[in-house]
C-alpha positions in Angstrom: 94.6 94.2 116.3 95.5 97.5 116.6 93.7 100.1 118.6 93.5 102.3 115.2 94.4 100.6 112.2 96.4 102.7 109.6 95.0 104.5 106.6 95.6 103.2 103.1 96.7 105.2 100.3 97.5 103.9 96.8 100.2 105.6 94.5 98.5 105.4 90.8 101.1 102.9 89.5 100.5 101.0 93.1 96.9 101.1 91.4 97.5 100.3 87.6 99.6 97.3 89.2 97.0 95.6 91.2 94.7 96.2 88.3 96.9 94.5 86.1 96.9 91.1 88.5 94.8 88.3 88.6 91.9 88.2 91.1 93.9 85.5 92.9 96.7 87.8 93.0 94.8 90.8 93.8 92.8 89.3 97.2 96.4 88.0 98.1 97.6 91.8 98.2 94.6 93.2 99.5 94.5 91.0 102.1 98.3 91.7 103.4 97.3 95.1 103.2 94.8 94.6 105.0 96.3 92.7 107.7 99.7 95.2 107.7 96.7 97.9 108.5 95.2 96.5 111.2 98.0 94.7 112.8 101.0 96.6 111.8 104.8 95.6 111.4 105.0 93.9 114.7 102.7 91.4 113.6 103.4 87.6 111.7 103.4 89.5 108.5 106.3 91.7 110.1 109.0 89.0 109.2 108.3 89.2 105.7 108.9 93.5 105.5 111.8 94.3 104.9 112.7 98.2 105.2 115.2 99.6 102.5 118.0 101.8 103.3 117.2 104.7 101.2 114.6 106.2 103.1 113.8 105.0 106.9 109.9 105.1 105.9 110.2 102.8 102.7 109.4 99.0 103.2 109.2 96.2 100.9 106.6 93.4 101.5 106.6 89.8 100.7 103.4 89.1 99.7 103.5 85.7 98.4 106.7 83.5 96.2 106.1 86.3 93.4 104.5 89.6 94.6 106.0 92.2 96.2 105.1 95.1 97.4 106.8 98.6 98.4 105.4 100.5 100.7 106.0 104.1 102.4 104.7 104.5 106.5 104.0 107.9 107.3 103.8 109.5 110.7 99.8 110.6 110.6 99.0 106.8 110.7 98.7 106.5 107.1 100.5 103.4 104.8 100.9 104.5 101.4 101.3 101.6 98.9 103.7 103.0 96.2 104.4 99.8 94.1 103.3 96.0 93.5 105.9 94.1 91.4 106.7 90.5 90.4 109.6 89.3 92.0 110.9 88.0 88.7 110.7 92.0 87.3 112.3 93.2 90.5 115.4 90.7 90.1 115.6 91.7 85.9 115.8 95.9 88.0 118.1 94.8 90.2 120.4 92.7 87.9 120.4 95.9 85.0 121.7 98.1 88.4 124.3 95.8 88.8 125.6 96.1 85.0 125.7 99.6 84.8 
């Protein structure tokens, strides 16, 4: 555990997302967020964070089979949730990028 665990910070469409999920769905979130807080990238969950090229501070998160979750880190010790998307949405973005 780490010495001082990270602040959380939801983006309002991180927020209407988790609303939107079941309360199965939602304690599996919370609970990686929880354990991403305390524990940080370098812990079990780290191999399931991925970080995206666009921006060195944006991650995505594995949560489960389906969920995923994007994620900002910022340098005051703060992890700002930005998104929670199916993976099955995610691939329908991805695959319209690819069209266009």
């Amino acid at each position: 555990m780490k010495d001082n665990p990270a602040t959380i910070k939801f983006h309002k469409r991180a927020t209407v997302a988790l609303d939107m999920l079941s309360l199965e769905q939602k304690n599996t979130v919370l609970k990686s967020i929880d354990y991403l807080a305390n524990f940080g990238l370098e812990s079990t969950l780290g191999k399931n964070v991925k970080p995206l090229n666009i921006d060195e501070s944006l991650y995505l998160l594995r949560v489960n089979h389906s969920l995923r979750l994007f994620f900002r880190l910022n340098p005051q010790n703060e992890i700002e949730i930005l998104d929670i998307l199916m993976k099955e949405r995610l691939e329908v973005f991805a695959h319209s990028k690819t069209l266009s």
